[in-house]
N, C-alpha and C positions, 0 to 999 in steps of 0.2 A: 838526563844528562845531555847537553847539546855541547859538541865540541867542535872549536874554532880552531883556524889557526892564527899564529902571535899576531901575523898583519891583520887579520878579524878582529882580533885583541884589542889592537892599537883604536880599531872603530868606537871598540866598546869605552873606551878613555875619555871618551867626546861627548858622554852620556851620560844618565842618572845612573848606568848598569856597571861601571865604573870601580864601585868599590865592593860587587857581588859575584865576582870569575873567580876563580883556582887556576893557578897554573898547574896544566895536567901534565906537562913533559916538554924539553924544551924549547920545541918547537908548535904545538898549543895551548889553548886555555879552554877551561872549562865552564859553563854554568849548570850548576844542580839546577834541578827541575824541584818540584816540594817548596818544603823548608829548607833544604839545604845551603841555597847561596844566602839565606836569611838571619843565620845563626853570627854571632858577635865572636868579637877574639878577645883576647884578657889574659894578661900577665898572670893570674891565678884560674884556668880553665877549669870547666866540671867536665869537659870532652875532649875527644881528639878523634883525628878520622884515616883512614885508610883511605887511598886511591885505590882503587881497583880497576886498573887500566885496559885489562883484557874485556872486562863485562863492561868497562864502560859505567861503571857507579863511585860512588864517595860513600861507604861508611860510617857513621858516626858511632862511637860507641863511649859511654858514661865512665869517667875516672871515679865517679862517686852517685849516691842517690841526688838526682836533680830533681829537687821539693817542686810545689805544683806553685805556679807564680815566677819560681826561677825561672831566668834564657838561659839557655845553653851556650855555654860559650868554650871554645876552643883556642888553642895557643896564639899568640902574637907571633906574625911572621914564621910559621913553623911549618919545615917541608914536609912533615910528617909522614907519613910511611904508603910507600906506593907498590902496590903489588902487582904482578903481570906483566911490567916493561916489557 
């Protein structure tokens, strides 16, 4: 997890890195390390993720079995649950 802040942010807008941040709180953004800034969002998700703002991670955890071939995809535009503020 590499964490910026929003004016960092605004750099990454200028980029190809553009549509792979998380806003991590409202004054930064985030990039997963991994797969994480990789994963697709969809109005019908197989996932969804926690923040974990204290350790510093993003969670992902399965809504259902994600077949082999499936992406993983998570909510559209969804603030989804941040722990450790």
């Amino acid at each position: 997890m590499i964490v910026l802040t929003s004016t960092q942010g605004q750099f990454l807008d200028q980029t190809a890195l553009k549509d792979y941040y998380y806003y991590w709180n409202p004054a930064d953004v985030a990039l997963a390390l991994g797969f994480g800034s990789l994963y697709n969002q969809a109005y019908t998700p197989n996932a969804y993720y926690i923040k974990k703002q204290a350790e510093q991670v993003i969670e992902f955890i399965a809504l259902r079995t994600i077949e082999v071939d499936d992406e993983i995809r998570d909510m559209v535009m969804a603030d989804n649950i941040v722990v450790g503020s």
